[in-house]
LUMLUM-243693 format. One record per atom (N, C-alpha, C, O): x, y, z. Coordinates in steps of 0.05 Angstrom, whole numbers, padded with zeros to 5 digits, always signed. Layout:
BEGIN
XYZ
...
***
This chain:
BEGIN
+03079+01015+00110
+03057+00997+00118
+03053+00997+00148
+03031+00996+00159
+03079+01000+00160
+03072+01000+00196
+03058+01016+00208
+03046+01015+00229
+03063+01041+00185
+03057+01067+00197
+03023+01072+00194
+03008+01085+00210
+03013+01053+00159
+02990+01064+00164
+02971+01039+00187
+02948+01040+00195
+02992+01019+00191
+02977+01002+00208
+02975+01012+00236
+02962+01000+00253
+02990+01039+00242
+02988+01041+00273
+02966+01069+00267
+02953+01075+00286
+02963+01083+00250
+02945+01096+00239
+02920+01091+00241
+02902+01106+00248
+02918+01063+00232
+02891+01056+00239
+02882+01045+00268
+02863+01050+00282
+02901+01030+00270
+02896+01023+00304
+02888+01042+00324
+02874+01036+00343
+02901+01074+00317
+02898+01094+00331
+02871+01100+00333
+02859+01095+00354
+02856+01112+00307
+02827+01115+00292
+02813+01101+00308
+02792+01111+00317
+02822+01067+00320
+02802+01051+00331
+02801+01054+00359
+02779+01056+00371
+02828+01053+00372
+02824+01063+00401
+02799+01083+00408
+02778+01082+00421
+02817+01100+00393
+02790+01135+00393
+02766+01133+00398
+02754+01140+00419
+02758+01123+00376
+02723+01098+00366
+02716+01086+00388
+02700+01096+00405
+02727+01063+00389
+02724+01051+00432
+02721+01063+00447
+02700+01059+00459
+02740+01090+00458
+02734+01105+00475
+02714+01115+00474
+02699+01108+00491
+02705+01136+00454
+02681+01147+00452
+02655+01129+00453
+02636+01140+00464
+02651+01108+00445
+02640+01089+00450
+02632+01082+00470
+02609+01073+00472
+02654+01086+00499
+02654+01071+00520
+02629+01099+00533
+02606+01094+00541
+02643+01131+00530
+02628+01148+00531
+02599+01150+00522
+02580+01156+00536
+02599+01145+00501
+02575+01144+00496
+02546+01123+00507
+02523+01130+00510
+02555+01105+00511
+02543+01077+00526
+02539+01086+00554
+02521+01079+00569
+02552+01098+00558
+02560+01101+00598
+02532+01128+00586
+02508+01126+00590
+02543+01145+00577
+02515+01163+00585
+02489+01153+00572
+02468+01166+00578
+02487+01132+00554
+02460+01120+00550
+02454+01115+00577
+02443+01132+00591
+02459+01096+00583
+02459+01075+00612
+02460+01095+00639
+02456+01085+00661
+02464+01119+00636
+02461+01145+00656
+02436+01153+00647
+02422+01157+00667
+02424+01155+00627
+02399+01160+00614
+02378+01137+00629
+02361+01145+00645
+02379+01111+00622
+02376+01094+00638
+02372+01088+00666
+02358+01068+00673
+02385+01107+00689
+02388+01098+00712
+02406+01073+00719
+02405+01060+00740
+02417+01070+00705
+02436+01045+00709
+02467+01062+00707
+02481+01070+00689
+02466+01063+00739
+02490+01085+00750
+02516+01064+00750
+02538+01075+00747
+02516+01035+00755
+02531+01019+00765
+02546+01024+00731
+02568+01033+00724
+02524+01014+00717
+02538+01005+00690
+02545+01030+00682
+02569+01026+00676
+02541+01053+00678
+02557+01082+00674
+02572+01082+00684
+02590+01095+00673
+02579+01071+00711
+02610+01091+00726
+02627+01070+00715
+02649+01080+00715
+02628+01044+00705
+02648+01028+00692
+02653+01034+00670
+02677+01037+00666
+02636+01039+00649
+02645+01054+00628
+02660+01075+00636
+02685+01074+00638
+02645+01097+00642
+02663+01122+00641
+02692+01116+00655
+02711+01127+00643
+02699+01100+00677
+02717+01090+00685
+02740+01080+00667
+02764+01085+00667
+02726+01067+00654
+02738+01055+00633
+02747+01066+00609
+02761+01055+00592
+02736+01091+00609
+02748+01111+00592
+02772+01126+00594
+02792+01132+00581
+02759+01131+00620
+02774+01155+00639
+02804+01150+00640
+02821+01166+00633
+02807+01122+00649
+02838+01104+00652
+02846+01107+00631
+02871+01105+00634
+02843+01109+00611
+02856+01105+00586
+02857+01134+00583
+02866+01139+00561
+02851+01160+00599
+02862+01185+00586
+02839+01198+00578
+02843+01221+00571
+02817+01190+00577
+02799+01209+00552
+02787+01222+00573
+02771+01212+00588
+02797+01255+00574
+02778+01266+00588
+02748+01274+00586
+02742+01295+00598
+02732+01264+00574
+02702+01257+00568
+02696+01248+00592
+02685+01258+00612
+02712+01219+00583
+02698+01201+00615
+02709+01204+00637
+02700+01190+00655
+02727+01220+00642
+02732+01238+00671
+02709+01250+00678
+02696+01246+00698
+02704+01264+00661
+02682+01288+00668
+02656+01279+00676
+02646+01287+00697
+02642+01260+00659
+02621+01246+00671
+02619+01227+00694
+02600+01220+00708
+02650+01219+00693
+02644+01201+00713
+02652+01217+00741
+02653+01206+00763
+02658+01246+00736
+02669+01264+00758
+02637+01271+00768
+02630+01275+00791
+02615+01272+00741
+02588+01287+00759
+02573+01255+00771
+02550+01257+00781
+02584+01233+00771
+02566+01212+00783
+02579+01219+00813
+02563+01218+00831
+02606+01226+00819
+02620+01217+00843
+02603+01250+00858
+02603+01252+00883
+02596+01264+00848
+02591+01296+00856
+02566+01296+00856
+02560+01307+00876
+02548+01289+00844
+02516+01280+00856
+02508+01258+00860
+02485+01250+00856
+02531+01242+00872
+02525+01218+00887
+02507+01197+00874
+02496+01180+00889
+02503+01196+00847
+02498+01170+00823
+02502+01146+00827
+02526+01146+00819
+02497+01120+00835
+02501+01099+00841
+02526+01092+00852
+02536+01070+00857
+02540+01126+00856
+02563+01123+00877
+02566+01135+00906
+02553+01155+00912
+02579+01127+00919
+02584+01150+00947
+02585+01177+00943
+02608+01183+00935
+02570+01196+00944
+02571+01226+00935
+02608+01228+00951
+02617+01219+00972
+02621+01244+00924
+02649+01253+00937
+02659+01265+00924
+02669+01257+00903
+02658+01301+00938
+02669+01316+00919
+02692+01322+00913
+02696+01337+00894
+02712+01312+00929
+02738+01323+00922
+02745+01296+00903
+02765+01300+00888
+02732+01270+00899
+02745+01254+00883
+02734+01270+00852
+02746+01273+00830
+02708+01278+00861
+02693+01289+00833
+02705+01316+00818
+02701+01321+00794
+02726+01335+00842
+02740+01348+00834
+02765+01342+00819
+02770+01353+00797
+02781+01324+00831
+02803+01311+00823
+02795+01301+00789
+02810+01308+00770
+02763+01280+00785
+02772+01284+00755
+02759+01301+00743
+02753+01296+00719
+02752+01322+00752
+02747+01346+00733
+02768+01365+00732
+02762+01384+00718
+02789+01366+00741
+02814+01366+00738
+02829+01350+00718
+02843+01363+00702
+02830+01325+00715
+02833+01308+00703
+02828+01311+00676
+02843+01305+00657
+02803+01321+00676
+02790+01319+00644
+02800+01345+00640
+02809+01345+00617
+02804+01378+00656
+02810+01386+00653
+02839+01389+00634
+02842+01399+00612
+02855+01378+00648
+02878+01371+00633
+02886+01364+00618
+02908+01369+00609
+02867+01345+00607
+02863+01323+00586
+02861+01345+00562
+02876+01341+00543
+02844+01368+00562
+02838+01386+00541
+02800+01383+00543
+02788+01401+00530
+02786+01367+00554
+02765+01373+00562
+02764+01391+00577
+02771+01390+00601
+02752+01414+00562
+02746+01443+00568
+02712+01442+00585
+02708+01464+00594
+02696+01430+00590
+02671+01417+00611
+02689+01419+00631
+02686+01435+00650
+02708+01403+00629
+02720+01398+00662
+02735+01416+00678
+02736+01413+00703
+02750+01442+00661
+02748+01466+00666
+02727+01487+00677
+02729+01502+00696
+02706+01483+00659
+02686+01501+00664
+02677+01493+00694
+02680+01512+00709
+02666+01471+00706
+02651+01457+00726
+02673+01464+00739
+02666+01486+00749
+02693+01461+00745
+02719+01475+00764
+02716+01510+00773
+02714+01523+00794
+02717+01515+00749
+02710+01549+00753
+02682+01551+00763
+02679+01572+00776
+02663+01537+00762
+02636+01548+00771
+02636+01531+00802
+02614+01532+00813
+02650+01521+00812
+02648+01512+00842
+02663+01528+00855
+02656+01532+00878
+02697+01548+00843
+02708+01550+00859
+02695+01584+00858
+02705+01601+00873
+02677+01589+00843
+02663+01621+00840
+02635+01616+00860
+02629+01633+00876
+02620+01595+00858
+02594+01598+00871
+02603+01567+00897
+02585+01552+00903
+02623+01565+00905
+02624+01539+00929
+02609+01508+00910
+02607+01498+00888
+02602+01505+00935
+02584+01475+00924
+02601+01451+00932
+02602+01430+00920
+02620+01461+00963
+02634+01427+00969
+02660+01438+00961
+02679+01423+00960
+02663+01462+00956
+02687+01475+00954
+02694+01495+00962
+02675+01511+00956
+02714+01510+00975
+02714+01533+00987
+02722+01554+00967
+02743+01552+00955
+02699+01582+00964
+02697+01600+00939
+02727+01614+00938
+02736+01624+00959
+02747+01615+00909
+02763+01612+00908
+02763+01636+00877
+02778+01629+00859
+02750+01656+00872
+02750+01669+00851
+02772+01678+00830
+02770+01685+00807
+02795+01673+00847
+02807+01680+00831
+02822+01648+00815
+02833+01647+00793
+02820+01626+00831
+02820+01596+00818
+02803+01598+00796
+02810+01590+00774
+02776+01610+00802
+02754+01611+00784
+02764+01623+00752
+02759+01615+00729
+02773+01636+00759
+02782+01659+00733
+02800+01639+00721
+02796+01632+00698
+02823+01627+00736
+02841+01617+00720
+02826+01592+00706
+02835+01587+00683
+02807+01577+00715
+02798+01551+00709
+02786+01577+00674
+02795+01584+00652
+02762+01581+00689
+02750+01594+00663
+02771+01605+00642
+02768+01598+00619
+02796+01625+00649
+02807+01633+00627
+02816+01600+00597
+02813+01597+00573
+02828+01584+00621
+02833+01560+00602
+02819+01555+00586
+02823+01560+00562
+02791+01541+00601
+02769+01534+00579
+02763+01551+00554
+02762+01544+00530
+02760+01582+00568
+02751+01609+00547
+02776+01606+00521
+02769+01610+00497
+02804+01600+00528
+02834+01611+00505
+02819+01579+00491
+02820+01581+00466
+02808+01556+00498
+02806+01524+00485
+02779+01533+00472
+02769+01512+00462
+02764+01554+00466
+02742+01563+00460
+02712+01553+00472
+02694+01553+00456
+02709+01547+00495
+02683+01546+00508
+02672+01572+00518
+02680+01586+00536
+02653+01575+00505
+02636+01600+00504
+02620+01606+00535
+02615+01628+00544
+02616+01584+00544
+02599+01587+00579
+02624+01602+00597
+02622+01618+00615
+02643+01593+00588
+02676+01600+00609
+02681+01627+00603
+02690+01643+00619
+02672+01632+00577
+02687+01663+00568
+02651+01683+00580
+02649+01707+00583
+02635+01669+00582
+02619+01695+00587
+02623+01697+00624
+02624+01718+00637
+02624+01675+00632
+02629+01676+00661
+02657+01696+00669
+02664+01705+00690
+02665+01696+00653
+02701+01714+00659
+02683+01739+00649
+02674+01752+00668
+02678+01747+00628
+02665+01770+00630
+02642+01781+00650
+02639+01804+00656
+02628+01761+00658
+02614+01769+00672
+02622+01770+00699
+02602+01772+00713
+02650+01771+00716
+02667+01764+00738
+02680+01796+00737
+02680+01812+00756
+02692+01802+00706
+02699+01831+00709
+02674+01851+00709
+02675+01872+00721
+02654+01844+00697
+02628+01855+00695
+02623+01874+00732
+02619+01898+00739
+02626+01847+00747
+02615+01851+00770
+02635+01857+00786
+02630+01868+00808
+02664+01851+00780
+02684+01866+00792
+02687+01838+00816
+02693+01844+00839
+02683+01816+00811
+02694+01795+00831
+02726+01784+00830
+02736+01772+00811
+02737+01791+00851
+02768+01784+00853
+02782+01799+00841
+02806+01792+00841
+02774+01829+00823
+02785+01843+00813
+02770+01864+00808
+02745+01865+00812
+02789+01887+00796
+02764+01909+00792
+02753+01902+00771
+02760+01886+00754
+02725+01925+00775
+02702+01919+00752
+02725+01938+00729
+02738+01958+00731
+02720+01918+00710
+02722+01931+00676
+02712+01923+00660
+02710+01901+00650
+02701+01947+00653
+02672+01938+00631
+02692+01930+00600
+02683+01916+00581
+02718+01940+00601
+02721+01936+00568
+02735+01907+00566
+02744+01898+00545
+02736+01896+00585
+02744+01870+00578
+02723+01853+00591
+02729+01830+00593
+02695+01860+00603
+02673+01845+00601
+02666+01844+00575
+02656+01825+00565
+02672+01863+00564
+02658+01869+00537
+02670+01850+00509
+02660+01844+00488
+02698+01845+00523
+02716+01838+00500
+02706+01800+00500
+02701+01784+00481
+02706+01797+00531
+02698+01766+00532
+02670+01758+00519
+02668+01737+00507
+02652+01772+00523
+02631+01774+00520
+02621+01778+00483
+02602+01767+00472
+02643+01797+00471
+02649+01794+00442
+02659+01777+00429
+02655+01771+00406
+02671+01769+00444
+02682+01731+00434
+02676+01712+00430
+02685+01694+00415
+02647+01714+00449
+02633+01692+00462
+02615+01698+00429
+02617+01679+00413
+02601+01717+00423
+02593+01727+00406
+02602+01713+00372
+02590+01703+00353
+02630+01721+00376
+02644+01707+00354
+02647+01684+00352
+02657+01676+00331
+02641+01670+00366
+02642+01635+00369
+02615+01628+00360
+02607+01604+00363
+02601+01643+00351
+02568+01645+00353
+02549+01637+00370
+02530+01624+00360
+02550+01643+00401
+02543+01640+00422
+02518+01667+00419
+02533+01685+00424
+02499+01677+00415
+02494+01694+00420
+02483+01706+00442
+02471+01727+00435
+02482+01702+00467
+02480+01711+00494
+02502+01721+00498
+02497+01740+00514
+02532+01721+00492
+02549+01730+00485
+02543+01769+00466
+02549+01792+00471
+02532+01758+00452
+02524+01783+00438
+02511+01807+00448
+02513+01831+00443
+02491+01788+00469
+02464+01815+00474
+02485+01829+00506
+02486+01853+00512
+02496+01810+00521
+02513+01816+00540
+02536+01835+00532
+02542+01855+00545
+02545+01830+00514
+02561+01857+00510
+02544+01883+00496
+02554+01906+00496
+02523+01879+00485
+02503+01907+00482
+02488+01919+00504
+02478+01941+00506
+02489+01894+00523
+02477+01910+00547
+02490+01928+00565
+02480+01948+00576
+02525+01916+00568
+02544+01931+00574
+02554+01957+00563
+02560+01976+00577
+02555+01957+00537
+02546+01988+00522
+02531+01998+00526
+02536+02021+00517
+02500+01997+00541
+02484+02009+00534
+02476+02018+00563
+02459+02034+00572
+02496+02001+00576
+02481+02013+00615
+02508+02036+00632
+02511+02047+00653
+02530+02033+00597
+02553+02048+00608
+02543+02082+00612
+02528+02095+00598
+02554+02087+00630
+02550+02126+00634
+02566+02143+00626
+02561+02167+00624
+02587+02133+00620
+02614+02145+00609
+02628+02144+00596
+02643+02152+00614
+02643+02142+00576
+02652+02147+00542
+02644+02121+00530
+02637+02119+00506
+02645+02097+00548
+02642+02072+00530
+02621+02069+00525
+02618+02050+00510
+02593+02083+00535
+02570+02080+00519
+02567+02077+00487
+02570+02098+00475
+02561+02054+00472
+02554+02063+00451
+02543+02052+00437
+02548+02031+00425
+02516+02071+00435
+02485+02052+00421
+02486+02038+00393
+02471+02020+00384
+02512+02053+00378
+02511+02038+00348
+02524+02005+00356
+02518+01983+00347
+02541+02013+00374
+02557+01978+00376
+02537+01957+00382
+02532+01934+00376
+02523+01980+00400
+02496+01954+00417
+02478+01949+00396
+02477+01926+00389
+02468+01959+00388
+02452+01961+00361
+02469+01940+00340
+02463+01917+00349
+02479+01938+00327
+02499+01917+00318
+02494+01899+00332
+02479+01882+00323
+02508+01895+00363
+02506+01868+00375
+02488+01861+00384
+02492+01838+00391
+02466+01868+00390
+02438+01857+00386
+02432+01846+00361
+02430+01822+00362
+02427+01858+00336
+02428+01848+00312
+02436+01820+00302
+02424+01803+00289
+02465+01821+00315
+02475+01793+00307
+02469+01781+00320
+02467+01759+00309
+02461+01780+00348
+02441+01767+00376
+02418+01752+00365
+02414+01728+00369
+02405+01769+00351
+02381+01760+00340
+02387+01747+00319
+02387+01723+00323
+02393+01752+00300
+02415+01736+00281
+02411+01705+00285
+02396+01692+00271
+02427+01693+00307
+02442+01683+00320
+02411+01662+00337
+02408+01641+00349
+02395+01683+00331
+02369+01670+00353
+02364+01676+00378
+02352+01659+00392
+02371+01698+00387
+02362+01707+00409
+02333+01722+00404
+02328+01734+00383
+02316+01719+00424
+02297+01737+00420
+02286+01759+00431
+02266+01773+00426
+02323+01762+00459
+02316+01784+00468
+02332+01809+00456
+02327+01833+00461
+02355+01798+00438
+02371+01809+00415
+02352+01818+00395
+02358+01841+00386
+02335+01808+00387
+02315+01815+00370
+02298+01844+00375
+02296+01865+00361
+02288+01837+00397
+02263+01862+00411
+02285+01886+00417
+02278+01909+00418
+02315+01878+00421
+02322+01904+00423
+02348+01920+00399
+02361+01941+00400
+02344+01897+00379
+02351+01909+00360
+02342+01936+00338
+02352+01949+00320
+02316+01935+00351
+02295+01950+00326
+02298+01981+00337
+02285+01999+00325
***
């Protein structure tokens, strides 16, 4: 009986929290920045990296708070940790393109790899697209291709047409029009419509 009583108590915490998340970005919807950063605040303290993360983009575009990016880093870190894979990604895309942070590509990779192994599809095409271009490492097309196939398998399909484009702009053994042909297919599949026009 204790056990399914702390069972349920648990279920309800959860509920609250998400709750508290959910309200805070109504009320961000709203323009009512004051009453969002308490919610998400109020999430946040209790652990849920959700409301880290949102309440990391009020402190980072300056939302009814003092713009401050290293606090806005700190909880996207936070959420990061938490297993909020957002708060990863937004880490990797400041420390690859700056933004109040000094460009850090190979931080970048590691932020993105996390999110990409927790399955966020934006993280895994950005890592492919990092070896794509050969940033902080050499270019390799077969593990742009691999991230980029993944991204695919998660049913991302920009994922899809990105790794047929990479087959198809290769000059040297890894060219190969049947794979691209395939991954366009499932591109379009998937709803792409530039997967489509170049599936045919």
């Amino acid at each position: 009986m204790k056990k399914l009583i702390l069972v349920i108590c648990l279920l309800f915490s959860v509920n609250v929290y998400a709750d508290l998340v959910d309200d805070g970005i109504l009320a961000t919807k709203q323009f009512n920045y004051k009453k969002a950063e308490k919610l998400y605040s109020k999430s946040c303290d209790k652990g849920e990296g959700e409301g880290c993360f949102y309440l990391a983009r009020l402190n980072y575009n300056g939302f009814g708070v003092k713009e401050d990016n290293t606090k806005a880093f700190e909880l996207w870190n936070k959420a990061c940790e938490a297993g909020y894979l957002r708060g990863c990604l937004s880490l990797g895309i400041v420390f690859e393109y700056g933004g109040g942070m000094e460009i850090d590509h190979k931080k970048a990779m590691q932020y993105y790899t996390k999110a990409c192994d927790g399955g966020d599809t934006n993280s895994c095409i950005n890592l492919g697209s990092m070896y794509y271009q050969g940033k902080s490492v050499d270019k390799d097309f077969e593990k742009a291709v691999n991230y980029f196939k993944k991204t695919c398998d998660l049913g991302d399909s920009t994922g899809c047409v990105f790794a047929a484009d990479v087959y198809m702009s290769a000059t040297d053994e890894t060219k190969n029009r049947d794979a691209a042909k395939e991954l366009y297919s499932k591109g379009c599949y998937l709803g792409n419509i530039y997967g489509c026009a170049r599936s045919k």
